[in-house]
C-alpha positions in Angstrom: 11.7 42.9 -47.4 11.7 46.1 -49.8 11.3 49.4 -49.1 7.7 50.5 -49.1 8.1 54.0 -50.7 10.8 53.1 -53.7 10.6 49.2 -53.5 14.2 48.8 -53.3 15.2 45.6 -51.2 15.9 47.0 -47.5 17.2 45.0 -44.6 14.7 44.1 -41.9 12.3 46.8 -41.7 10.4 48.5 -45.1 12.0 51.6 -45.2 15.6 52.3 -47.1 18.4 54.7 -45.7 17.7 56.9 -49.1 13.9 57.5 -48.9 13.3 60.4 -46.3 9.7 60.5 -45.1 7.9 61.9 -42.2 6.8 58.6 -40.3 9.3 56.1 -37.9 8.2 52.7 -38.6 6.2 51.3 -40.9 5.0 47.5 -41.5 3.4 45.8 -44.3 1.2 42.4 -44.8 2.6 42.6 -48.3 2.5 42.8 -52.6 -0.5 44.1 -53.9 -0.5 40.3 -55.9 -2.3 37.1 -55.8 -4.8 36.3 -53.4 -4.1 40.0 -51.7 -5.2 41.5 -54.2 -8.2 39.7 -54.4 -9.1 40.3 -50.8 -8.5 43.5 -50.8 -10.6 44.4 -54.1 -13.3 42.5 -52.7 -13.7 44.6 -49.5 -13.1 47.9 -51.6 -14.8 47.6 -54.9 -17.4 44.6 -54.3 -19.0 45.6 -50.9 -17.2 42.4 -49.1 -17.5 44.2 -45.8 -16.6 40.8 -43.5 -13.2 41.0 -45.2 -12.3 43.7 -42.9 -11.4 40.9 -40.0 -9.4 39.2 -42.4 -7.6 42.1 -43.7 -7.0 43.8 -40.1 -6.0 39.6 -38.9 -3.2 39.9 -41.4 -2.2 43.9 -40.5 -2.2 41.9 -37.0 0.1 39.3 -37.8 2.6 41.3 -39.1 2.6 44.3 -36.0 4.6 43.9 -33.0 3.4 44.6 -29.6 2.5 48.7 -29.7 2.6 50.9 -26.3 -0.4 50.8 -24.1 -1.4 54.6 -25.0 -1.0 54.2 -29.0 -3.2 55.5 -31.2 -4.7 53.8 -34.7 -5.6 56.2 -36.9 -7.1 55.3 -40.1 -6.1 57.2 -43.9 -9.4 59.0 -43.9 -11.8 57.6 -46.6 -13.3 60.3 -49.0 -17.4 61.2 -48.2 -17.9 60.1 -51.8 -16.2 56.3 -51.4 -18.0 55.9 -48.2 -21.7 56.5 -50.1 -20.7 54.4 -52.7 -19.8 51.5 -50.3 -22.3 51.8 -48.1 -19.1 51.7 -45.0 -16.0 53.7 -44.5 -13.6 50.5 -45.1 -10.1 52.1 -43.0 -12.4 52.9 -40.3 -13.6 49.2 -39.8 -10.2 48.0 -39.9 -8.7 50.2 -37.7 -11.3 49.9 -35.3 -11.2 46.0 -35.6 -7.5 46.4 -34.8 -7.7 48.7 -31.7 -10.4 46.2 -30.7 -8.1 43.4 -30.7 -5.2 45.1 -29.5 -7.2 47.0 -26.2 -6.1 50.6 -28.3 -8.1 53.1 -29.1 -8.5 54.1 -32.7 -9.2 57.9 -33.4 -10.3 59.5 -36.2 -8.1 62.4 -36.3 -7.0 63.0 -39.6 -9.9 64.6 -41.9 -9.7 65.5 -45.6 -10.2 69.1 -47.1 -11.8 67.3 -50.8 -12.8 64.9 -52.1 -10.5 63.8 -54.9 -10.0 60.2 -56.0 -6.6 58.9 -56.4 -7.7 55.5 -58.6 -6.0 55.4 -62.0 -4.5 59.4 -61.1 -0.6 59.7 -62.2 1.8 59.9 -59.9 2.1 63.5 -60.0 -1.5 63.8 -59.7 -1.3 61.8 -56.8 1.2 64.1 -55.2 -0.1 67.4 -55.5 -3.8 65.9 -54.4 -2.3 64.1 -51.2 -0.6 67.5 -50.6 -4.0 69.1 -50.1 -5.9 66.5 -48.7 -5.7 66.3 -44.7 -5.5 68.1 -41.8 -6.3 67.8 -37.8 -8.5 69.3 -35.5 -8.3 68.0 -32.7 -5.8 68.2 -30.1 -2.3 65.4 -30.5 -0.5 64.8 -27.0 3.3 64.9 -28.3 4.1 61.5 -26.4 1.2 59.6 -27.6 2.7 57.4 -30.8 0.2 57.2 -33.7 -0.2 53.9 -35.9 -1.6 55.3 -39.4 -3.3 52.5 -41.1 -3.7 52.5 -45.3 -4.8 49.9 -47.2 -2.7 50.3 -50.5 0.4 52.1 -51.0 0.8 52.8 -54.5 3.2 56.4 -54.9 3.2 56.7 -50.7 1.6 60.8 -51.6 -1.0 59.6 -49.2 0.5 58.4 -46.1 3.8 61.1 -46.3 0.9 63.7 -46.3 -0.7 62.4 -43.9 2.1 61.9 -41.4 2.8 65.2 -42.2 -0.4 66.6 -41.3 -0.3 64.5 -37.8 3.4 65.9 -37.3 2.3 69.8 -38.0 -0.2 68.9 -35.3 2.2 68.2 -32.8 3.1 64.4 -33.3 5.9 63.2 -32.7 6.1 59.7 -32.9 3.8 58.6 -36.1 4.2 54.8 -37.4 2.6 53.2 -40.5 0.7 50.1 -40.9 0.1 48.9 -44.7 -2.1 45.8 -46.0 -0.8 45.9 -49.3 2.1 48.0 -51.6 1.1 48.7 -55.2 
């Protein structure tokens, strides 16, 4: 196991005791390598929309048994990505996943822009996650919230995002991660 914000090696969960970040939990499938890589380029880039079942099967495999009143929230994908692929590929997942699971997946996080984060720096990475999501609706405190990413590459996106579902009254907010950069 390594942590999945620094990549150090970390005991049995993917989180060191340096890194601080605003989520509990998180699990990962795995490196962004090999075959993973493949599949998951595929689905994004290629317009391999069946992949989603395979990708969510592996999130699956690697996810313990969640509470009953859990919610999956997908990283919202940008309006842009969506037109290009014809399908907004987190939502599919997620949904596939709550499916599977009897949960209910939620879109709850939305974005304020539209920026792309392929091939930014890190930095840029950081200040655009920073600005990128917010909540509208209502979050009961109690409920816990899976967040669901594909790729974690700097972790700008999902720390913002917890952070977004935490200022809107979250308390318990987990991550789930196909694949770490």
């Amino acid at each position: 196991m390594f942590c999945i914000v620094c990549g150090r090696p970390t005991g049995t969960m993917n989180l060191c005791n340096s890194c601080r970040v605003p989520y509990e939990r998180v699990w990962l499938v795995g490196k962004r390598e090999g075959i993973l890589q493949r599949l998951v380029g595929s689905y994004k880039f290629e317009r391999v929309i069946e992949a989603h079942e395979v990708l969510g099967d592996l999130l699956l495999e690697v996810l313990p048994e969640l509470p009953p009143d859990t919610l999956i929230v997908p990283v919202p994908t940008t309006s842009g990505r969506i037109r290009e692929r014809g399908y907004d590929h987190m939502l599919l997942i997620t949904r596939y996943i709550a499916k599977k699971r009897g949960l209910v997946c939620k879109q709850l996080l939305l974005r304020k822009n539209d920026s792309k984060q392929r091939q930014a720096s890190a930095n840029i990475r950081e200040i655009q996650a920073k600005q990128a999501f917010y909540v509208e609706a209502e979050i009961n405190a109690d409920t816990p919230i899976l967040l669901v990413d594909d790729v974690v590459t700097t972790g700008s996106t999902i720390k913002y995002a917890s952070k977004a579902l935490k200022k809107a009254g979250a308390i318990h907010v987990w991550v789930a991660v196909i694949a770490r950069q």
